[in-house]
Backbone as a ProteinNet text record, in pm:
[ID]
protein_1_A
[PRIMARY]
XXXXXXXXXXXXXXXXXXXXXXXXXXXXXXXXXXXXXXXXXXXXXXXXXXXXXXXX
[TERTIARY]
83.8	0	89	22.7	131.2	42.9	143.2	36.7	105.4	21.6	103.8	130.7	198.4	210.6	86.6	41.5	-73.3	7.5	132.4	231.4	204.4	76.8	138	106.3	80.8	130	-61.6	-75.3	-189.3	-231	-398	-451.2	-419.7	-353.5	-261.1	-133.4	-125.9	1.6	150	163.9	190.3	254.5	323.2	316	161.1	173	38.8	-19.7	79.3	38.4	135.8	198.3	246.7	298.2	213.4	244.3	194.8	220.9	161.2	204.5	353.4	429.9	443.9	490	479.4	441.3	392.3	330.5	262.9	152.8	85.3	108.2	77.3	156.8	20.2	33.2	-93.1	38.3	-85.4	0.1	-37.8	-103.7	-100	-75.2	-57.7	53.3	111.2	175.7	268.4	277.1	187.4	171.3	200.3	244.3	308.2	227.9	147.4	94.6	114.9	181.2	141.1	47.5	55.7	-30.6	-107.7	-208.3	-264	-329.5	-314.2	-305.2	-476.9	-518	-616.6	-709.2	-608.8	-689.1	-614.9	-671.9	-566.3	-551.7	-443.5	-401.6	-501.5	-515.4	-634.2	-777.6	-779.2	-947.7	-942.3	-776.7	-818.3	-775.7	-793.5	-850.6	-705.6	-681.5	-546.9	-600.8	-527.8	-558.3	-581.8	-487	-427.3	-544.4	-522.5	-631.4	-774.8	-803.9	-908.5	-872.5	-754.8	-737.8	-707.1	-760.2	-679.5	-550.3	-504.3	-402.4	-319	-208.4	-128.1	-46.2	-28.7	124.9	255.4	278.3	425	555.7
-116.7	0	124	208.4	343.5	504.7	502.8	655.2	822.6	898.4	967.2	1083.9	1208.2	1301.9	1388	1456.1	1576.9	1712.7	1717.8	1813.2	1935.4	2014.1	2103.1	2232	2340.7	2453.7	2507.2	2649.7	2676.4	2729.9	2780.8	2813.4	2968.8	3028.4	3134.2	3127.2	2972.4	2948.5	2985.7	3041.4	3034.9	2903.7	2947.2	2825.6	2812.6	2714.2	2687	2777.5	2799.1	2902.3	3043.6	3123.7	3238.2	3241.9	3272	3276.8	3427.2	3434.6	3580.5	3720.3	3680.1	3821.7	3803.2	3935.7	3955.8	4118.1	4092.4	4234.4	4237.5	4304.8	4272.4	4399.5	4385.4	4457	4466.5	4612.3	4611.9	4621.2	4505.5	4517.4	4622	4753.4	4867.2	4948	4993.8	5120.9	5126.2	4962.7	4958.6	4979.2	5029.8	5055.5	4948.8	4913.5	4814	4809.6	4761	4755.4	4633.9	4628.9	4545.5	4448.3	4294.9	4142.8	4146.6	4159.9	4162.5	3955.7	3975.8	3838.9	3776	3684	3549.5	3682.6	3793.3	3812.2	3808.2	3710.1	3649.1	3842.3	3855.6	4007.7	3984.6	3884.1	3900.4	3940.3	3918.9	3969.8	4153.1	4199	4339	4410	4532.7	4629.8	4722.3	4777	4877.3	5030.4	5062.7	5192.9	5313.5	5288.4	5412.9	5421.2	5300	5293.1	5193.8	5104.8	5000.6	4890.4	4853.6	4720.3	4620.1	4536.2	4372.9	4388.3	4335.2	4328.1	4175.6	4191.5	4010.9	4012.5	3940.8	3842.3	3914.3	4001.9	4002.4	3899
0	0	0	-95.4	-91.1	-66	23.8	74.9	20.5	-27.4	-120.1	2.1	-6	68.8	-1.8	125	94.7	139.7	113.4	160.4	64.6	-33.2	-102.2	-90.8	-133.6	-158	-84.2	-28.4	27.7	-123.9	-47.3	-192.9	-245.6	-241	-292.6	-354.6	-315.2	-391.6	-264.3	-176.7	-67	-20	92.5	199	264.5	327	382.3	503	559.3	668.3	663.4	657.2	626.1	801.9	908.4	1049.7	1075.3	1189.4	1247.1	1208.8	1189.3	1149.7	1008.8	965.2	837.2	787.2	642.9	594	492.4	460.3	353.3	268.6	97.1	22.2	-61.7	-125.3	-253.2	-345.4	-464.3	-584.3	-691.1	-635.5	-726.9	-699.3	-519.3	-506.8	-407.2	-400.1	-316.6	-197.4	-94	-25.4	78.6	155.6	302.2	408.1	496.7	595.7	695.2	814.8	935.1	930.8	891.2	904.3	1008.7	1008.6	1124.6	1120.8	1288.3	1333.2	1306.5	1213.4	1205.9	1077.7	993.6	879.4	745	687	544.7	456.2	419.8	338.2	230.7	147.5	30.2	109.7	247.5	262.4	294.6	302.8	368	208.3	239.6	119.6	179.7	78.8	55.4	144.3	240.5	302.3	221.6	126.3	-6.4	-133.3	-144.5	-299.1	-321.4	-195.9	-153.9	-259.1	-290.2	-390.3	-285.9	-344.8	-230.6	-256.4	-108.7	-68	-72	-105.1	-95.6	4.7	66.7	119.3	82.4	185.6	137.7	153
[MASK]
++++++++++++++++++++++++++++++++++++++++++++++++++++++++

């Protein structure tokens, strides 16, 4: 019997968990903001311009 690994990539393409620290980045004006702890950066909105935000 062969058991495969379920080891892969989160659904952002990411590691699976990123962790608490960090920074989230808009990819239209650059703008940098502080990860805030148990909210994924794609659900918050850009301070500067309201675009989703990624994973820095």
């Amino acid at each position: 019997m062969v058991f495969l690994s379920r080891q892969g990539r989160g659904r952002m393409g990411g590691s699976k968990a990123a962790g608490p620290a960090g920074s989230c980045k808009c990819p239209k004006c650059g703008k940098t903001v502080k990860h805030q702890v148990g909210i994924p950066c794609y659900q918050q909105n850009c301070p500067k311009c309201g675009t989703k935000m990624v994973r820095k």
